[in-house]
N, C-alpha and C positions, 0 to 999 in steps of 0.2 A: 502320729499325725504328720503330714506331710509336707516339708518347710516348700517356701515359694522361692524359686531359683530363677536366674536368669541367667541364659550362655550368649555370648556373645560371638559371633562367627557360627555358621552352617555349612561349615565345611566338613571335613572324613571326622574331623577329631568331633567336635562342634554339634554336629547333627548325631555320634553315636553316644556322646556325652548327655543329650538331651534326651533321646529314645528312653536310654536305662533309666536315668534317674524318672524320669514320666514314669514308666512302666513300675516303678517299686514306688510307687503314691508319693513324688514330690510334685508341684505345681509349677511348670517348665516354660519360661518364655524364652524362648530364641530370636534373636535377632540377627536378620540378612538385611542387609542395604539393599539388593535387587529384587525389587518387588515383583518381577518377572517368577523370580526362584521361587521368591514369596506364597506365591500364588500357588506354583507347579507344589511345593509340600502341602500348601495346604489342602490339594487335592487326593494327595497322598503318594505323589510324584516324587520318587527319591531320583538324583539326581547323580547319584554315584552306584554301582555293584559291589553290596557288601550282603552276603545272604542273613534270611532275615531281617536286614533294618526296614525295607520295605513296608512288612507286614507289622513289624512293631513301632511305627510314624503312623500309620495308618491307626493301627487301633488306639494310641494314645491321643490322636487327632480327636478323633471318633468321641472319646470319652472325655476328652476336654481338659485332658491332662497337659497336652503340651500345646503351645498354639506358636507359629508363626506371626513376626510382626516385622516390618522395617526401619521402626526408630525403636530407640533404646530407653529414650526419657520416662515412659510410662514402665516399661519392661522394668529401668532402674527401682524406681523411685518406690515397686511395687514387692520388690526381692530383699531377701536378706545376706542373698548370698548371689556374687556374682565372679561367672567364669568367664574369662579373655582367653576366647579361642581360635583368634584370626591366624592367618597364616604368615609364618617367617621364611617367607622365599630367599634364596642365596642371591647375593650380587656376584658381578662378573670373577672378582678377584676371591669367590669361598668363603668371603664373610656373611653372617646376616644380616637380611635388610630387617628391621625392627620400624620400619613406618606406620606399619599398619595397630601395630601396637600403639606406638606413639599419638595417631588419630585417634582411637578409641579411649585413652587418656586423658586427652583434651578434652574430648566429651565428655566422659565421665566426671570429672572437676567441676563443668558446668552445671552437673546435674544433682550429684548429692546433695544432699542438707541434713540425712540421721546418718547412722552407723550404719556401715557395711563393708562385710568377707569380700573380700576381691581375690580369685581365685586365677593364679597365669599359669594355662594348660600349656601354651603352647612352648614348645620346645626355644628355649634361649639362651644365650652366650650367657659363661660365666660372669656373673654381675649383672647381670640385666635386672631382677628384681629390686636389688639397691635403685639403681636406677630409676625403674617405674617407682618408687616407693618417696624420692627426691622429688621425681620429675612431678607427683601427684599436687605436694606439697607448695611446690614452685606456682603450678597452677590456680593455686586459691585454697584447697582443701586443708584443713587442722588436725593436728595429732588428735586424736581419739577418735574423730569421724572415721576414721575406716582399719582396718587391718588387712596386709597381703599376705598371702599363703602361695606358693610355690608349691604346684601337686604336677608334675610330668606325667604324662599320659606314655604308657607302656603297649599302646594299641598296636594289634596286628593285624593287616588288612586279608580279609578272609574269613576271621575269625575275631574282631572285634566286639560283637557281643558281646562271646562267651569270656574274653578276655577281661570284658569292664564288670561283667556280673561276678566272676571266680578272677580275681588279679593275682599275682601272687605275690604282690606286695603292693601297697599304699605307701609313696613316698610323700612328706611335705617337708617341706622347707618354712619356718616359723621364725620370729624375733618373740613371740609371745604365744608360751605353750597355752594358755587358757584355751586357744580356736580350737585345740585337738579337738576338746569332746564335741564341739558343735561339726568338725568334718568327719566325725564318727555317728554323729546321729545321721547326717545326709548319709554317708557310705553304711546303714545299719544293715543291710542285706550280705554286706563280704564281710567274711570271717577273717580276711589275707592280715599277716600283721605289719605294722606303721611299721616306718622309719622316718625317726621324725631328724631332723637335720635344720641346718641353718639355710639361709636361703642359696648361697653358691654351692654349697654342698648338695642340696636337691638337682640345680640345675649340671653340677658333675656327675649324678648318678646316671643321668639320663644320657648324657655323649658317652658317658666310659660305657656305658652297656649297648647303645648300636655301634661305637669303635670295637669293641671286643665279640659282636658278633660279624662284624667284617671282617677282624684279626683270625676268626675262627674259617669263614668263608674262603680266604684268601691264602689263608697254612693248606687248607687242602687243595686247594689250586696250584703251588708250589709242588706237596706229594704226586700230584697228576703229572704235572709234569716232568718231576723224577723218575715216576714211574713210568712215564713214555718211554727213558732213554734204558732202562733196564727189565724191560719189556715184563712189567710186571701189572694184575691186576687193580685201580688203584680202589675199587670198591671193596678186594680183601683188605687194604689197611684202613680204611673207612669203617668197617665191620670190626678189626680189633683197639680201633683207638674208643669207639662208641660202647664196648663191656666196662671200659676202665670210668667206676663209679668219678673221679677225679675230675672226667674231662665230660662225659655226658654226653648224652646221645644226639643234640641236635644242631645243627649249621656244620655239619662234618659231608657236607654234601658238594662233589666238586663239580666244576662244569662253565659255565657262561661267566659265573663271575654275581655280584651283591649289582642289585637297584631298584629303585621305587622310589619314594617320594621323603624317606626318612636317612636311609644308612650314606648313600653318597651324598649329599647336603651334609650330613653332620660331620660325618668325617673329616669334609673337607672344613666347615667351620672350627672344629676341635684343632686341626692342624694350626689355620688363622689363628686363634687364641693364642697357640702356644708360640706362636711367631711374634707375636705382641708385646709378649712379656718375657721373650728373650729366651726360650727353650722349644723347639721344635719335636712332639712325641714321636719318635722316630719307626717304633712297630709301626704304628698306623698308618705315618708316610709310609713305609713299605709296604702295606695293607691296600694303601691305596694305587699304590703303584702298579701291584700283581694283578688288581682287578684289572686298573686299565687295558693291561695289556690281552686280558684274554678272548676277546674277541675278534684280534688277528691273528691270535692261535688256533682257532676254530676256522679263522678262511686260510691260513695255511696248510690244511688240515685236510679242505676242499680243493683247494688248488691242489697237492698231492695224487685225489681220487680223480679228478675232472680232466689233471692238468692246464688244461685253460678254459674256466667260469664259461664264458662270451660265449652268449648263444647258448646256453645249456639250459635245460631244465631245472629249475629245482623248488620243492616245497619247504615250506615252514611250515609246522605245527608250532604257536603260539606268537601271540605277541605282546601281551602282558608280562610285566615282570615278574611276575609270579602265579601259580592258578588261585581260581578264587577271585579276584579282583578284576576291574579292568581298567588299572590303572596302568599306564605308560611311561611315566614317566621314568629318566636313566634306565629304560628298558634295554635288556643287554639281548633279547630279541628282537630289538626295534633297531639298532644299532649295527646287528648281524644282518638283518634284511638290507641297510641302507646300503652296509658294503657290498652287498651282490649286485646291489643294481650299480650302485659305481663300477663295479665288474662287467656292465652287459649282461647279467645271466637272466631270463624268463625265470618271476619270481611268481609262486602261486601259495598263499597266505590263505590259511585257515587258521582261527580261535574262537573259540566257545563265546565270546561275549566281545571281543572289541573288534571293530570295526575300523579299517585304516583310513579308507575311500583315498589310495594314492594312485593317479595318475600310471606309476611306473610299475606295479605289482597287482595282477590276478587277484580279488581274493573272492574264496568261495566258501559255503555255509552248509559245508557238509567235509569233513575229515577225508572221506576215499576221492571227493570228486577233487580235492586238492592235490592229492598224487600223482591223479591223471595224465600219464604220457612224462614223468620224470625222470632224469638221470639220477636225480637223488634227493632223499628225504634228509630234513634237519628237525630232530625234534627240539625245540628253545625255548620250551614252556610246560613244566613237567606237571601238566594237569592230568587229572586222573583218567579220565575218557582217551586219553594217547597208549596207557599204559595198560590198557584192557583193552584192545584195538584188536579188528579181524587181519591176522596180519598174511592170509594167504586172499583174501581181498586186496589189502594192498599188494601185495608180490602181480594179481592180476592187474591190475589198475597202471603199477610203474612198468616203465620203458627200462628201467636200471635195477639193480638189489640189493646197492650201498644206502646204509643210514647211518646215521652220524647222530649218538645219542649225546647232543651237549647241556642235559639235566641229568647223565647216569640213571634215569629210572628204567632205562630196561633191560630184560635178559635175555641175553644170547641165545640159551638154549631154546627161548618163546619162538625167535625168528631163524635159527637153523634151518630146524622140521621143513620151510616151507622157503630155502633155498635165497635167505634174506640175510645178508652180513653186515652184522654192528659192529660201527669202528666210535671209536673218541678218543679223549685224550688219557693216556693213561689207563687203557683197556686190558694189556697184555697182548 
């Protein structure tokens, strides 16, 4: 039977937290404050590109599984379990802002009166759960009205579905094991096993694992660029660190550098933390450090072939931070793009799904008509449609025959044949 849920926030996390659970017979009320948004779900108007959520809002709409509302009071009062999914955007100085948290807090104080799962999805500073669990308490609310549970969402934008229906792990952070089995009856569809942990211990699982997928991101940004100076392949050392069962095959991918809407936020918030309390993690500052930089490494790259940008042609292929999504945010193709145009260069932008609409860059809605008339191509968005590309179409289309793969997804020998020379960083 299917417990009655309420997620709060309809945001990436929010809105795919709510699809799944609707979709495996739980009874899902979400709540958005902009009744605008409100409306656009409830017509089955996703408001973000995540494949399939679309068609799984829609049919849970449909069947009456999940429903869209703007206030929370009836959502609460109607739930026994509820998820705080709003968003922790950085302040200027890398900390998080916890505001929006904080609002939904005060709400919620106002509105209990039985027992209820308070579930905090959203990514937060070590100690924030103490915190909300004080700050509840402070509010009006009494020990036994509610229990908080600490469950980090491990979502990846592209593939967030399949990642919430098949997890490969369920973390919760608990003061009181008895909630397990009630977050095992909501999660009875994933087989993935708990780790159950205290509350700061859930919210470290969740910084150390996108810190150490940027430590991974940013090691090989490092081999790229050793490998520039000893003019060696770096996608052969990318291919023998990926056999070694130890270190595993994924984020061993060099190029642009980590960003989106999770790994540079948290990095730089994990840094904060550790600044706080008087130890600064020092891999990660370096982690973060390499990223920074590699997107001057890529226009020095271009200044090298161009010698001087101004006035030159040149295409991007992408500008999402990653394919699959289109999300922009710390986009390190968004970032690539800005510098050319601070360079003078005629920028002509194509991606599969975002849309810049900027005053100072071209952009076009078709891959070849993007080429048209260029000194050179930059691929910065290694979606799969670049990668399977007519590439003696383009050789006709470009003015030039230099491209510049900075996602490493293509191969040399593809673009030879047809009189097309791939450089990057760490090529050979």
């Amino acid at each position: 039977m299917g417990m009655n849920v309420c997620v709060i926030g309809a945001g990436y996390v929010g809105l795919t937290t709510s699809a799944v659970l609707a979709s495996q017979g739980h009874n899902v009320q979400c709540v958005e404050k902009d009744q605008e948004k409100v409306e656009r779900l409830k017509s089955g108007h996703v408001p973000i590109y995540e494949p399939g959520l679309d068609a799984m809002v829609q049919s849970n709409v449909n069947n009456k599984q999940l429903i869209f509302v703007p206030e929370m009071r009836e959502a609460v009062k109607q739930s026994e379990i509820i998820f705080i999914a709003v968003g922790t955007p950085s302040l200027e100085d890398g900390r998080t802002n916890l505001r929006y948290i904080e609002q939904v807090l005060q709400e919620l104080a106002t509105i209990i009166t039985s027992y209820k799962v308070i579930v905090s999805k959203s990514t937060v500073p070590i100690g924030t759960n103490e915190w909300m669990e004080k700050k509840l308490l402070q509010e009006g609310l009494k020990q036994g009205q509610f229990d908080l549970i600490s469950n980090p969402e491990f979502l990846r934008e592209g593939t967030a579905i399949a990642d919430m229906l098949s997890p490969d792990k369920i973390v919760l952070g608990v003061k009181d094991a008895s909630n397990v089995s009630l977050m095992k009856q909501l999660y009875h569809f994933s087989p993935a096993p708990y780790i159950i942990t205290s509350f700061n211990g859930a919210e470290l699982i969740k910084y150390a694992s996108n810190a150490f997928l940027a430590v991974k991101i940013s090691f090989m940004n490092e081999m790229a660029l050793l490998s520039e100076h000893f003019d060696i392949n770096v996608q052969d050392i990318s291919e023998g660190l990926k056999t070694d069962p130890r270190i595993g095959p994924l984020f061993l991918q060099a190029g642009l550098g980590y960003g989106g809407s999770c790994l540079p936020k948290d990095v730089s918030s994990l840094i904060k933390q550790g600044e706080e309390v008087g130890y600064v993690p020092q891999l990660v500052e370096t982690a973060q450090r390499v990223n920074e930089q590699m997107v001057e490494v890529y226009i020095d790259k271009i200044k090298q072939i161009l010698v001087d940008p101004k006035h030159k042609k040149v295409a991007v292929w992408g500008a999402s931070f990653k394919p699959n999504t289109d999300d922009t945010r710390h986009s390190r193709a968004i970032q690539l793009i800005k510098r050319l145009v601070e360079l003078k260069s005629h920028v002509q932008v194509y991606d599969p799904v975002v849309k810049l609409e900027w005053n100072e860059v071209t952009e076009y809605n078709d891959l070849y008509q993007a080429v048209h008339g260029v000194d050179l191509l930059i691929v910065a968005t290694e979606w799969e449609e670049f990668t399977k590309a007519d590439w003696n179409l383009v050789k006709e289309k470009m003015d030039g025959s230099m491209i510049i793969d900075a996602r490493n997804v293509l191969k040399c020998s593809d673009l030879e044949k047809y009189e097309l020379q791939l450089v990057g960083i760490g090529r050979g």
